[in-house]
C-alpha positions in Angstrom: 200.5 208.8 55.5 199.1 212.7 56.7 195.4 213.6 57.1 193.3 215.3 54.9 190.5 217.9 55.8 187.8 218.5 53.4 185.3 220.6 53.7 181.9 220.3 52.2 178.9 222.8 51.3 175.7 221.4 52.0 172.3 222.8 50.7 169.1 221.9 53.4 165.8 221.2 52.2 163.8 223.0 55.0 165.9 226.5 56.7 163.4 225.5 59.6 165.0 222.3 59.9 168.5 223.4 59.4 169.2 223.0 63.2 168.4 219.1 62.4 170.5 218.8 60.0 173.4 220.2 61.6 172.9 217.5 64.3 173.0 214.8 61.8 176.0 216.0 59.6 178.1 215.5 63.7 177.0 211.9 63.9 178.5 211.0 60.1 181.0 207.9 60.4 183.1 208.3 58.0 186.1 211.3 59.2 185.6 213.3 62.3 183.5 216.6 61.5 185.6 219.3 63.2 183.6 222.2 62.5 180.3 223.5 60.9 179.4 226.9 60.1 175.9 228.2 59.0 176.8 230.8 56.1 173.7 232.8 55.4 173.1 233.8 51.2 170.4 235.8 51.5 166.6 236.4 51.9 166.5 233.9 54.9 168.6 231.4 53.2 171.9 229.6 54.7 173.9 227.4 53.6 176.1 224.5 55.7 179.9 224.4 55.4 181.4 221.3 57.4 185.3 220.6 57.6 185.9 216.7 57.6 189.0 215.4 58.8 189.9 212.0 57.2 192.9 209.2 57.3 194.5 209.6 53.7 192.0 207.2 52.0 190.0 208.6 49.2 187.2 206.1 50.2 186.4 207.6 53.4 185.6 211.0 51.5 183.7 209.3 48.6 181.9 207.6 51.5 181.3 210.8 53.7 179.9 213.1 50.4 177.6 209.7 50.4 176.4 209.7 54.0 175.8 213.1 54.1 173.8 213.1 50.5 172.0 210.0 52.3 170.4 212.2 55.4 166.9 213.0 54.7 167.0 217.1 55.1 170.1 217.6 53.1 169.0 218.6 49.3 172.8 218.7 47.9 176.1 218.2 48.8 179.4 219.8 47.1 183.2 219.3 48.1 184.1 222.6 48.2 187.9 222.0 48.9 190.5 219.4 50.3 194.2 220.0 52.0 196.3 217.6 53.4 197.7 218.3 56.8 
């Protein structure tokens, strides 16, 4: 079967912190994180957008959206998209 990549938005408690949480969102074990970007909203706020790249099994993405909810600094996490490749 192909790879999927999904990408994920994730909302950080603490902007000082976001740094942190960056770090933390690399060491997930469930896909390879291939990229983060920090996407500034306004007024000092930013946002986190990760691309995951996963083995075709829907568990591995059900169980990254849970590791990631699961690190302390992140407040919410959203699957913004998936595509296979």
């Amino acid at each position: 079967m192909g790879k999927t990549i999904a990408i994920f938005k994730v909302n950080v408690s603490d902007m000082e912190k976001i740094d942190e949480a960056i770090a933390l969102i690399r060491k997930i074990k469930k896909g390879a994180v291939k990229d983060i970007k920090r996407i500034p909203i306004g007024f000092g706020v930013e946002i986190i957008k990760a691309a995951v790249l996963f083995e075709e099994k829907k568990e591995d993405i059900e169980g990254a959206t849970a590791e990631i909810k699961a690190i302390p600094l992140v407040e919410d996490v959203e699957m913004e998209g998936m595509t296979l490749l």
